[in-house]
N, C-alpha and C positions, 0 to 999 in steps of 0.2 A: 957600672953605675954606683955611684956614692949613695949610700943607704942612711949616712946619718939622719938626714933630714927625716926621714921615712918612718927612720924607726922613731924617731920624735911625736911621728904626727900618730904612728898607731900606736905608743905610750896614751897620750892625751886622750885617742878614742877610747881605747880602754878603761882608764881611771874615772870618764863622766858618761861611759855608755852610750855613748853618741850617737854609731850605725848598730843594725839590727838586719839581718837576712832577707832577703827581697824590696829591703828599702831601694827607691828613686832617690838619689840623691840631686837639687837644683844648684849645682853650683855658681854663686855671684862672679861671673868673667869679665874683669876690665880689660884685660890685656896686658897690666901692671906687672912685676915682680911680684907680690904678694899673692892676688888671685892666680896668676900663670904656677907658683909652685903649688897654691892650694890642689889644683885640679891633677897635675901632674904627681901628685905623691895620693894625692885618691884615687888615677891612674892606678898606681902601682898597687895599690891596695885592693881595688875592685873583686878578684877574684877571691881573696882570704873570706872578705868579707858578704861578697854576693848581694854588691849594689849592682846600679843600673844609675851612671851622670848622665847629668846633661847639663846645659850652661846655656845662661842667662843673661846677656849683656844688652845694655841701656846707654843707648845717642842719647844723650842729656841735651842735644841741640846747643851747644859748646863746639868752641876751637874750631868748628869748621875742617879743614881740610885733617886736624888732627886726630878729632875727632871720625869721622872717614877711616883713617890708617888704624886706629885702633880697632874698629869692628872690623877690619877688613883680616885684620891679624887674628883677633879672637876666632873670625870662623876659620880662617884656614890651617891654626890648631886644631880643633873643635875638627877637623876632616879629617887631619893628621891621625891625629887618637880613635876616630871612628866614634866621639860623641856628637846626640843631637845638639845641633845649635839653636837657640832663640835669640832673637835681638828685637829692643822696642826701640823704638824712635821718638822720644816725647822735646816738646819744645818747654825746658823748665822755666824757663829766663818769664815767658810769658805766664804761663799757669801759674808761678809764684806772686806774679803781678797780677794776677786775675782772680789770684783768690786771698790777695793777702796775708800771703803765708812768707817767712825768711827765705831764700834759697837754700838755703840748708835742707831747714824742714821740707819744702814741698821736695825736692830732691830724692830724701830718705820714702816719703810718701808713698811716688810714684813707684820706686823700686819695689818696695814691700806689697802695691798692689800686683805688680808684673810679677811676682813671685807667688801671690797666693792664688791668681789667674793659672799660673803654670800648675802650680798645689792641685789646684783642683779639676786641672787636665787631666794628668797622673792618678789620680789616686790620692785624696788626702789623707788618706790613714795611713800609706805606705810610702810616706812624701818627709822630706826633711829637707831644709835648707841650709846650703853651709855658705858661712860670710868668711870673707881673707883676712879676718882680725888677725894680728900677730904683737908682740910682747911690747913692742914697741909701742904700738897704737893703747896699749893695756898702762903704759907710762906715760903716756900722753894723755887717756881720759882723768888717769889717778892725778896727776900735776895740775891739770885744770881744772877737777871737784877739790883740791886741796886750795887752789889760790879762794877759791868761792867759799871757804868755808865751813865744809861738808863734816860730815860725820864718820862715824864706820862704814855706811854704809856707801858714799860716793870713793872713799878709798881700795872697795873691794875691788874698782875697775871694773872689766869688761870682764861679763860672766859667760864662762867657756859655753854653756847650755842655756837656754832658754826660751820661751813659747812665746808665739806671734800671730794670735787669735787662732789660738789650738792647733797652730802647726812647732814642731819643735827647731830652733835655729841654733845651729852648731859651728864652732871656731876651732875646726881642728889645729889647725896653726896658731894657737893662739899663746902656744908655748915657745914659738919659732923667733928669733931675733931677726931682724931685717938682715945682719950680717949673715948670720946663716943661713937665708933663703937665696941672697944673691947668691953666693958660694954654692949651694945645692944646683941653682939655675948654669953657673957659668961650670961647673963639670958636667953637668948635664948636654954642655952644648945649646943649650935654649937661651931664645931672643926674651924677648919683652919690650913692650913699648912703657914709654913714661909722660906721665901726664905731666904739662910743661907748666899748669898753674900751682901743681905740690910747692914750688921753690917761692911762689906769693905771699911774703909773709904780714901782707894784711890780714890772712886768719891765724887765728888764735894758735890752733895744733898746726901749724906752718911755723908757729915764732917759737911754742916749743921744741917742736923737731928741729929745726934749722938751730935754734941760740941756746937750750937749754939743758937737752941730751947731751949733747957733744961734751956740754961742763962736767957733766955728771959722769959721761966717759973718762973724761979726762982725770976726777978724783978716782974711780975704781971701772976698769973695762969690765967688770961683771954688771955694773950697777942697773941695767938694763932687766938680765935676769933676776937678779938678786932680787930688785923692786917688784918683779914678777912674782917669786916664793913669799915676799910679804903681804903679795895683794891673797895669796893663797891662804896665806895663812889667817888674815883678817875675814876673810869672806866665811871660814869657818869657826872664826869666834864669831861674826857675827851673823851665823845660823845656830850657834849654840844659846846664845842671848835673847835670839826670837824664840826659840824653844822653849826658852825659861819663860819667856815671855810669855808664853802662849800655856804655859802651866800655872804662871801665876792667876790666870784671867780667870781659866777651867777653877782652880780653888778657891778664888774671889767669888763664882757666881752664885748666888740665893736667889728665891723666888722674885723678889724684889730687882733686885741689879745685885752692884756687888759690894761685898765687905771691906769698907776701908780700915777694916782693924786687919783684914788680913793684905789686904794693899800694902801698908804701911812699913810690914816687915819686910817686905822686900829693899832687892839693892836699890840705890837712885835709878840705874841703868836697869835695869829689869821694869822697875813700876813705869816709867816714862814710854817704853817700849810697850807696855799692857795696855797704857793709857792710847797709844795712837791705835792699837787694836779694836780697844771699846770704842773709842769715839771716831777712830777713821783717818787714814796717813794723811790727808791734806790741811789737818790744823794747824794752825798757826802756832809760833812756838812760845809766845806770850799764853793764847790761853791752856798749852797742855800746860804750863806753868803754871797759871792760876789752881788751876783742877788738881795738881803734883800739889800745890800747897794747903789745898785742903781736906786730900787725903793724907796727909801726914800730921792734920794737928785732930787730937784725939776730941771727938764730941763734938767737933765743928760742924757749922750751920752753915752752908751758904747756894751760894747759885750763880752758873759763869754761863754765858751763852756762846756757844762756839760757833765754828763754821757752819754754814747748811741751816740757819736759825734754831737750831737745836739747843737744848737746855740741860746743863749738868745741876741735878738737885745730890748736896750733900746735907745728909740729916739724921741722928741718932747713929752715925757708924756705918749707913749705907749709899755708895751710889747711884744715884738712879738715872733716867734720859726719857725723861715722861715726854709721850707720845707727842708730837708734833702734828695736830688736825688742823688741815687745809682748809679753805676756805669750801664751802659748798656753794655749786651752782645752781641756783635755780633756774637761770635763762643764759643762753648762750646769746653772742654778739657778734653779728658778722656785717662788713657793712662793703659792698662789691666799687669797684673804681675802673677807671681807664685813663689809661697814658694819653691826654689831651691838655691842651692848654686851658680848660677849669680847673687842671692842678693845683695853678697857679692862686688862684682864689681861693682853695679849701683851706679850710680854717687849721684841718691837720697837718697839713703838708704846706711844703713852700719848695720851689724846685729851682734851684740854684744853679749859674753856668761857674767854675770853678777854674784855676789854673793850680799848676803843679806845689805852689809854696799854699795852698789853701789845705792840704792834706793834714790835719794836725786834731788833738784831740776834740777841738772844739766839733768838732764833725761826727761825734761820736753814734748822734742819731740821725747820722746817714744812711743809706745807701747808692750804689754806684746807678742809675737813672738809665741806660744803654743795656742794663743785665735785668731788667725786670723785665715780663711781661709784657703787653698791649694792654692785659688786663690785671686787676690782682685785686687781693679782699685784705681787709683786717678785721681780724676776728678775735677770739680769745683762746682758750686753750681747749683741746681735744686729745680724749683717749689715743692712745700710740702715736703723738707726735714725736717726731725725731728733729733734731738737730745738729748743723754740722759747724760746729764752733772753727776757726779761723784756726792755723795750725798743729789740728790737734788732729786733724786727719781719717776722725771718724766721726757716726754719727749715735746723739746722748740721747736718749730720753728726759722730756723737761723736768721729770720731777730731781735727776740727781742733778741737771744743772744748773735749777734751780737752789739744790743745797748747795753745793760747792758755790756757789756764787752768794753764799747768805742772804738769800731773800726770805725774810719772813713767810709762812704757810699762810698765812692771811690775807698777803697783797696778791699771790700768785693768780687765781683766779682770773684778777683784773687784768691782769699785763697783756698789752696790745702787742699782737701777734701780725707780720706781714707777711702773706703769706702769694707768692706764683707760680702756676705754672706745676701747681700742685707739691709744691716747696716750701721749706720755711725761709725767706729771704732776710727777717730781722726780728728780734724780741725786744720790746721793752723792757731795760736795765741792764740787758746782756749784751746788744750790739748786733749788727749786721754777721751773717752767715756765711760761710768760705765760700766764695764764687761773687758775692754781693758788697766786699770790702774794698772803697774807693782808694784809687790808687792813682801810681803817676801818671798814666793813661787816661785817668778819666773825666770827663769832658761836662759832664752835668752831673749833679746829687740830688737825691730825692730825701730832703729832710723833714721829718718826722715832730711836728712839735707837742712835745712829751712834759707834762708839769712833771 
């Protein structure tokens, strides 16, 4: 047996720590060339290491009969090896239309819950996931956060380790080039199936891999790797940067908030880094700017209001982020309803028959009419509600979605809440809920009339 690969892959586990003694390892199995050498070179490893695989494969309700041939392959591997098999069945095409999600995303969703289901069959504390990332895919995420944009931080690629609500997800292969996995598979003697929509270059990483790689083959045959050692090496400038970062913050802080006499001396790249620390990675980059230019000018006075309704006070030398109090309730508001034809008459609602080109923003304070209830209330807001925002795949607490979404701490209160079924199915200013976002499918709307 050809060892290169192998010894590739137990470099990799070694250098980021990946497996640990008694670890379950969940391996993600398509049936692919990538997943097939994943499992086969952790195969080979199992005993050094003293896991325990099993594999995880997902009918994404695709391809049809191709679909079929791929799971039917992955188990009979999976028998071959003498690992547990798992396989889901989910119909994505719909779910993604039912809950208003991309295909993409819902895709990714359902895997990661098929995964944390499995997690917490096993053993979550002695559970770890490993994904078929490899070098390639690592050139392909870096090429499409570079056309977008990005910073250091979308150039570090796909990072070999990483947690997925407190389970750790691991890419051993993630140092493998697709040439050298095929090559490791065809001495091996191993099949693999191939998914026939990869070659689709209506998506994005399909027009990279198919038109873009190749060029970049064609300037230098390493350039694959090579873009691989520089995503390495940016990833650890930029954990050295958040370090810095994360000391400048620690020397910044006083009773108060912090010192912009000591902000100041910092580098650009260190303070702006400090600055999404204090105030929070999802601000906008106009106002970390704003707040960046008035911790640099000595003495200054001002005040920038950021994401979340939040308040940057700069004044005598100190930053500060004075408390943000919510509205108090003195009476709750709940008002009970039923799915009947005096819908039609309420003064809140108006219930709409809809065809497919009616889907557009103006609908924004919809929901889908067929997914609610018999019955359902609007109300206002309550201790421990949750919310499951439309591709975001989990559920938020209102008060940070409220920040993230900058609504003032004052209107929050007020905001008309729709809630069935013992759900939150829509908020005022936020939008309808994943499962309750009307789609091409849906036939009537329950619109909401919101000054």
């Amino acid at each position: 047996m050809n060892s290169n690969l192998v010894s590739l892959v137990h470099e990799t586990v070694e250098r980021y720590s990946m497996l640990g003694a008694g670890q379950t390892v969940i391996v993600g199995l398509s049936g692919g060339a990538d997943s097939v050498s994943l499992l086969r070179t952790l195969h080979a490893l199992k005993t050094e290491y003293d896991i325990t695989l099993v594999a995880a494969h997902i009918n994404h309700g695709l391809r049809g009969e191709e679909a079929k041939r791929d799971e039917d392959f992955s188990k009979g591997l999976c028998e071959e090896l003498g690992v547990p098999f798992h396989v889901l069945h989910a119909d994505v095409p719909s779910l993604s239309k039912e809950n208003g999600e991309s295909f993409e995303s819902c895709g990714r969703r359902v895997r990661y819950e098929f995964f944390q289901r499995l997690a917490n069959e096993y053993g979550k504390d002695k559970t770890v996931i490993a994904t078929a990332h490899n070098a390639n895919d690592n050139v392909e995420t870096i090429i499409f956060n570079l056309s977008r944009g990005t910073g250091l931080r979308g150039l570090c690629g796909i990072p070999p380790v990483r947690m997925e609500n407190d389970i750790k997800v691991i890419r051993p292969i993630i140092s493998c080039t697709r040439e050298e996995i095929e090559d490791y598979l065809k001495e091996l003697g191993q099949d693999f199936v191939t998914d026939s929509t990869n070659s689709d270059t209506d998506y994005s990483r399909n027009r990279i891999r198919h038109n873009i790689i190749p060029e970049l083959l064609s300037l230098n045959a390493s350039a694959v790797s090579n873009i691989g050692r520089c995503s390495d090496i940016i990833r650890q400038d930029e954990a050295f940067l958040s370090d810095c970062a994360k000391d400048l913050m620690s020397r910044a802080r006083v009773d108060e908030g912090f010192s912009t006499e000591v902000l100041r001396e910092a580098h650009p790249a260190i303070l702006t880094r400090a600055l999404l620390l204090i105030l929070g990675e999802n601000q906008e980059k106009k106002n970390i700017k704003m707040v960046f230019d008035l911790c640099l000018e000595p003495n200054a006075k001002g005040k920038v209001q950021v994401q979340g309704g939040q308040y940057v006070v700069v004044k005598k030398n100190i930053l500060t982020l004075p408390k943000v109090e919510e509205s108090v309730v003195t009476e709750n508001f709940e008002y009970a309803f039923t799915k009947d034809e005096s819908l039609r008459e309420n003064s809140l609602f108006e219930v709409l028959d809809i065809t497919v080109n009616d889907i557009e923003p103006s609908l924004q304070n919809a929901v889908d009419f067929d997914k609610i209830g018999d019955k359902f209330i609007i109300r206002n807001r309550r201790e421990g509600d949750k919310f499951r925002a439309p591709n975001r795949g989990v559920n938020k607490n209102l008060k940070s979605l409220f920040q993230e979404a900058g609504i003032d701490a004052s209107n929050r209160a007020s905001l008309k809440i729709l809630e069935t079924d013992g759900e939150i199915a829509f908020i005022e200013k936020i939008g309808p809920a994943q499962g309750f976002v009307p789609s091409k499918n849906t036939k009537k709307v329950l619109v909401l009339k919101l000054s």
